[in-house]
N, C-alpha and C positions, 0 to 999 in steps of 0.2 A: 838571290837565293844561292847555299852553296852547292857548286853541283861539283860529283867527286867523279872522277878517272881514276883508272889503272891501268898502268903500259908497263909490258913481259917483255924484257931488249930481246931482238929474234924476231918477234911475232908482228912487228911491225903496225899494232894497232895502237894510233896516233890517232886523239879525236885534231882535226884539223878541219878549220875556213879558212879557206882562200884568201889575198886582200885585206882580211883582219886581224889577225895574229897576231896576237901579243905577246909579252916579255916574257911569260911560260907557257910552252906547249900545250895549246889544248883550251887555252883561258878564251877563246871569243866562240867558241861555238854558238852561245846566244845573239852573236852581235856580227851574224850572215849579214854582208854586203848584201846592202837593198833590202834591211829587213823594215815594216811598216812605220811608219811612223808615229810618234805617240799619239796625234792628233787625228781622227777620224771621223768622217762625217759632218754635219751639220754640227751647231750647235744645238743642246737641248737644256734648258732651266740651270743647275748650278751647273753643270759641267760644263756643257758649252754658251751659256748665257741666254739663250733666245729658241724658243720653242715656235716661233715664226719668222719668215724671210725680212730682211729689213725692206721696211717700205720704201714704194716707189720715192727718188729724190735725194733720199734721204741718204747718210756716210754715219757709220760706225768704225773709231778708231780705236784700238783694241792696244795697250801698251799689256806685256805679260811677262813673267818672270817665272820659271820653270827650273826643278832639281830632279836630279836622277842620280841613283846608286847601286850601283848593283856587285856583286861580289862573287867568288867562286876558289874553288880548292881542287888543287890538283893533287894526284897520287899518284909518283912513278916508282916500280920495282922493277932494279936493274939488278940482274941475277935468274935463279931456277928455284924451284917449288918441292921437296919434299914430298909433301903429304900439303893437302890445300889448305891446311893452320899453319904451314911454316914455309916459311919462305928465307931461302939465303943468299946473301948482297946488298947492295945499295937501296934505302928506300929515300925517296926526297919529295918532300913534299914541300909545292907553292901556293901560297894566299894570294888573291889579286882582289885588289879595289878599285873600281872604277868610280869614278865624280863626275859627273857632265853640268856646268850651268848655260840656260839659255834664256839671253832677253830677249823677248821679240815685240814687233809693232803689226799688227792687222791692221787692213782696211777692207770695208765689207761698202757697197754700194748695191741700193737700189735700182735695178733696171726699170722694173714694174710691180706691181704687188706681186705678182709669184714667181719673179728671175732678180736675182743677185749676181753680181760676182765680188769676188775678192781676194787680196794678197796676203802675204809673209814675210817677212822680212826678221831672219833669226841673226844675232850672234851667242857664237858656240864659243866656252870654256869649257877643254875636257882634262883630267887627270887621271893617270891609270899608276898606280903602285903594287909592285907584286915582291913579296917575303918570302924568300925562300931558305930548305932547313937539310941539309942529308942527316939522317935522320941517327944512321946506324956510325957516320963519321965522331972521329974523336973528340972533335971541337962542335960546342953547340953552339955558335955565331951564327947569328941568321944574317943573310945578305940581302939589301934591300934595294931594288930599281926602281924608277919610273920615269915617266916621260909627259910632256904637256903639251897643249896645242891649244890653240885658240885664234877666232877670228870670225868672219862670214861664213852663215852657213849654207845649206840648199833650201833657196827662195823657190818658196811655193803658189802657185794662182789655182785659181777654181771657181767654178761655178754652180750654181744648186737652183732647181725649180720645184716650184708647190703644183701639185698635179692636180687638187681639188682641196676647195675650201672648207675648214671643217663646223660641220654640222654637230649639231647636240645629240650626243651620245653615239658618234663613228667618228673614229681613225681618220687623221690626212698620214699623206705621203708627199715625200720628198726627196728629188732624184741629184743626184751629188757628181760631181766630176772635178778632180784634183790632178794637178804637175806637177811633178816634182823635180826642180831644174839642178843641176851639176854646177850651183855657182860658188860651194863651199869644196876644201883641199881633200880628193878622196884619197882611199887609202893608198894607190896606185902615185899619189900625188907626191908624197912624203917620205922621208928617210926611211930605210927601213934595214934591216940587219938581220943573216941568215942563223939559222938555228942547227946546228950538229948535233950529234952525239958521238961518242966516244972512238966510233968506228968511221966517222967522218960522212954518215948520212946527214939527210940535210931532213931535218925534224918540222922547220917552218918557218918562219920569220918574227922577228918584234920590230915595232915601230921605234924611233928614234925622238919621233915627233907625231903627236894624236891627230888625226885626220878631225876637221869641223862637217865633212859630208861624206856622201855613200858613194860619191863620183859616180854613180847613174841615172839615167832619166826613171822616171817612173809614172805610171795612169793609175790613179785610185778610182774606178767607179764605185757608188756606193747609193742604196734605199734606206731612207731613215721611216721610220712608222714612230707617228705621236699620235695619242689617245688620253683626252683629256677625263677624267671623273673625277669630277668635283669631289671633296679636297686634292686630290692627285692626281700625277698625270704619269702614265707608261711610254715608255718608250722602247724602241728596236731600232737597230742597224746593222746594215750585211753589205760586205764590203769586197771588192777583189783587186788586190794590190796586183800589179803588173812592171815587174822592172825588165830595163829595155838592156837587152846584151849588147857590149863592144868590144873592139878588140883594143885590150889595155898594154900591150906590148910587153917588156921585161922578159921575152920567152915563154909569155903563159898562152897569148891569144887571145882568143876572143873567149868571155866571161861573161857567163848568164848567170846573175844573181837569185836567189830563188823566189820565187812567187809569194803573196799571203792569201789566203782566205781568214776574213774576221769577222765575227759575230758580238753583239751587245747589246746588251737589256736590263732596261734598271726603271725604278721609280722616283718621282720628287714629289714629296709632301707640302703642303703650304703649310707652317708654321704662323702668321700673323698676313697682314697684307704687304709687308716689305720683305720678309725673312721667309728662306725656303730651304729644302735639304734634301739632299738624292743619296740613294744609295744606284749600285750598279755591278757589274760584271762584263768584263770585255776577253774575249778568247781569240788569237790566231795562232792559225796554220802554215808554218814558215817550209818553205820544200827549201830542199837543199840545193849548193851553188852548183854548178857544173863550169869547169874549165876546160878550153880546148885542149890543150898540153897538158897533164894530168901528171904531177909528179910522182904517182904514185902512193900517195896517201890519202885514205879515204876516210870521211866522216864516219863516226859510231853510228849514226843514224839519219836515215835518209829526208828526215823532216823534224822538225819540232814544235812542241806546244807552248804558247806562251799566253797562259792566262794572267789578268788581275783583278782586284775587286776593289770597287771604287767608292769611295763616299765624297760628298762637297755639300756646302753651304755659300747659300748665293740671299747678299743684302743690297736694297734697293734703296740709293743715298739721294738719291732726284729721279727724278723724272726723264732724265736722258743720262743718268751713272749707276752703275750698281758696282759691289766689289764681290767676286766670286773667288771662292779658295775651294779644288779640290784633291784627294791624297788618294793615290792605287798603291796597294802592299802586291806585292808578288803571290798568285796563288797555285806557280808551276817552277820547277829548277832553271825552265829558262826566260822567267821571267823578271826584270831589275825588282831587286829590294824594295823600293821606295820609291815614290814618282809624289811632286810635291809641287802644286802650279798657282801662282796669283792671278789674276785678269781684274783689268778695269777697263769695259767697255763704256765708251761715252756714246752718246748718239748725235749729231749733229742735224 
């Protein structure tokens, strides 16, 4: 989604993240070190495949192929203001595109009929391009950067229990516990290059090279609520991301990335006995990073909203396969574009 800035040279207000800073000022505020992950929760029917724990014994391997986009527009006016329709000086404005692809492989294991656990195992291709234009300059050539990265991402493990089996016409519950490990390049990891402006303040940094992880550990607890009524089934999930502070060195210190709270509720239709389809909604609460060494630039705002709204279609090709595709449009400024996932879980 595009989200727009304006920076007054003087005034010093710089939307700025820590850690992730891209190739124009101001381009990552959606993409706060240690922000949530796109995956949360349990699975449930088309999105996550399985509206119960895999049974006792039994191994579900999960190969999945995942797209994400997201975009944004910057505004800087370098100069003073008239009257507030007119402004005189530089104005420059940057486009940034972001691409992320990820393969990943799950394994989901049976402990007993109501405890699972299972893993992650991601690799990350990312691409950031950012266009940029002074606006009021002679020359209308736009200059075009970017940078790539890819590799291992942060391998995740977790565990999920069914706290009561579900009865005809009530709700079960199921209790969720996610890691999220530092084995992919965080930003603190990778090249990166300082950001001036004119008067030799230091505005922020760009990567050289796209980080594959968020370089912090992180605890997802999470309650999922499924509620079957025949033909469809409800669901909820309420989540509390927790990323763990360290001290990343380069002068900054120790770096607390900000916290999420996430919310999500949706339904899936049975379509036929093999064909299903969900719609959904998923919302979090990103709070802002705090660093120990604080260069003096602070974020526009001390938290942000990142909603999206989900649809998927989940088809059942055997008896131990099915192929599930689901797509989240962005339905906040700080939320990616486009979110685009395959899954083909097998059962063993």
């Amino acid at each position: 989604m595009d989200k727009r800035w304006v920076r007054r040279s003087g005034l010093g207000i710089v939307p700025f993240c820590i850690g992730l800073a891209g190739p124009a000022v101001g381009q990552e505020a959606r993409e706060a070190v240690g922000d949530a992950p796109v995956d949360s929760g349990p699975e449930v029917t088309v999105f996550e495949e399985r509206g119960v724990l895999t049974p006792k014994g039994q191994w579900v391997v999960e190969p999945s192929l995942s797209y994400v986009h997201s975009s944004s527009l910057d505004v800087s006016i370098e100069g003073f203001t008239i009257i507030p329709a007119l402004a005189i000086g530089l104005i420059d404005v940057s486009e940034t595109e972001r691409d992320t692809l990820t393969a990943a492989v799950s394994f989901r294991y049976g402990l007993t009929e109501r405890l699972e656990v299972g893993m992650k195992i991601p690799y990350v291709y990312r691409e950031q391009q950012v266009r940029r234009r002074d606006i009021l300059e002679a020359t209308a050539l736009e200059r075009v950067t970017g940078s790539t990265g890819q590799g291992l991402g942060d391998i995740e493990f977790g565990v999920s229990y069914q706290f009561n089996m579900a009865d005809r016409g009530r709700p079960f519950f199921i209790g969720n516990l996610k890691a999220k490990s530092t084995t992919g390049k965080g930003p603190f990891d990778v090249a990166r290059r300082e950001i001036l402006d004119d008067e030799g303040n230091r505005l922020g940094e760009i990567f050289l090279e796209q980080p594959t992880g968020s370089g912090f550990w992180s605890i997802q607890p999470s309650v999922t609520m499924i509620y079957p009524t025949d033909p469809a089934v409800i669901f909820a999930n309420v989540s509390y991301l927790w990323n763990i502070e360290r001290d990343v060195g380069d002068g900054y210190g120790k770096v607390n990335p900000g916290d999420a709270v996430g919310m999500s509720l949706g339904m899936a239709i049975s379509l036929n006995d093999r064909t299903s389809m969900s719609f959904g909604y998923d919302h979090s609460t990103v709070f802002r990073t705090r660093v120990e060494n604080e260069s003096g630039l602070e974020p526009v705002f001390g938290r942000r909203q990142v909603g999206t709204v989900l649809w998927g279609i989940s088809h059942r090709l055997t008896d131990r396969t099915s192929v599930n595709f689901s797509l989240g449009v962005g339905a906040t400024e700080a939320a990616p574009d486009v979110q685009a996932t395959l899954r083909v879980p097998i059962r063993f």
